[in-house]
C-alpha positions as CSV (number, residue, x, y, z in Angstrom):
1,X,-10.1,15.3,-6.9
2,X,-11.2,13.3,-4.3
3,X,-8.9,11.5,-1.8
4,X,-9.8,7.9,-2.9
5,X,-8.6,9.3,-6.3
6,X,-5.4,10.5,-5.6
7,X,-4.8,7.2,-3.8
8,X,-5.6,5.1,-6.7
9,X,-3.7,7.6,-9.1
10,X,-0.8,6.9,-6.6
11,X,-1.4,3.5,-6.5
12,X,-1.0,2.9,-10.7
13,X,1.8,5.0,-10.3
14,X,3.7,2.4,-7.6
15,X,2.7,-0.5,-10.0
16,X,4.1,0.8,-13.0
17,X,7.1,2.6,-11.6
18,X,8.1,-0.5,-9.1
19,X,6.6,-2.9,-10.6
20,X,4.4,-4.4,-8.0
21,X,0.7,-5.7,-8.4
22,X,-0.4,-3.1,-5.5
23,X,-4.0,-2.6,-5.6
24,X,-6.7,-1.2,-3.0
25,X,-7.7,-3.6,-0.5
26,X,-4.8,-6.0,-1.5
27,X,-3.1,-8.3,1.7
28,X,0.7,-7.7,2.2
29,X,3.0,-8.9,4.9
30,X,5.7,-6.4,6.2
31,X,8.9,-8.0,8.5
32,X,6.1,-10.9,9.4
33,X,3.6,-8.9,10.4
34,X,0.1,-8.9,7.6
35,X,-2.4,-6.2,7.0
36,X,-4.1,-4.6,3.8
37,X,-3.2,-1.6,1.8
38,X,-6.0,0.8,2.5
39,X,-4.7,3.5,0.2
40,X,-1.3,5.3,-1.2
41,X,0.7,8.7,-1.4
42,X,3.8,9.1,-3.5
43,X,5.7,5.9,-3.5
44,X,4.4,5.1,-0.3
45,X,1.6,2.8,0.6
46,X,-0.7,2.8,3.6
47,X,-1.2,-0.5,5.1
48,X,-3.5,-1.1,8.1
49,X,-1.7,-3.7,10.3
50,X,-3.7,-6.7,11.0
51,X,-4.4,-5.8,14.9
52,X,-3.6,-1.6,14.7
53,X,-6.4,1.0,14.6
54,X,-4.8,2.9,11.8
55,X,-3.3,2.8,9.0
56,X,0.6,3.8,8.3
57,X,3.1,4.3,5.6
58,X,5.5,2.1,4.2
59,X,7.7,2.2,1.0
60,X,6.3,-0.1,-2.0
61,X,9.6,-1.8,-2.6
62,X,11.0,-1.7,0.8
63,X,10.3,-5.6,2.7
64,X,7.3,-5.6,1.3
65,X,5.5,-9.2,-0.2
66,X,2.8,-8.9,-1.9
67,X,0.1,-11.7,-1.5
């Protein structure tokens, strides 16, 4: 299984265990700040931060909005 697989496995996981509408590519702010969800392990999304070089985790129901 490739990597963009497991992240999109993880990523319909996050929407139907939390709830969310978190999808590939999809803009989010965090505590003001915006970037794009470039991918997802466990219940934990990566977002690239508008302005960063790479991407980090953060927890799908944890201050996120989804936009």
């Amino acid at each position: 299984m490739s990597q963009t697989e497991r992240d999109l496995n993880a990523l319909e996981y996050i929407r139907k265990y939390f709830g969310v509408p978190a999808k590939m590519g999809m803009i989010v702010k965090y505590d003001g700040k915006t970037g794009h969800i470039t991918g997802a392990t466990g219940e934990y999304l990566k977002i690239k931060m508008d302005g960063e070089r790479k991407s980090f985790c953060y927890h799908a129901s944890w201050k996120i909005e989804y936009l």
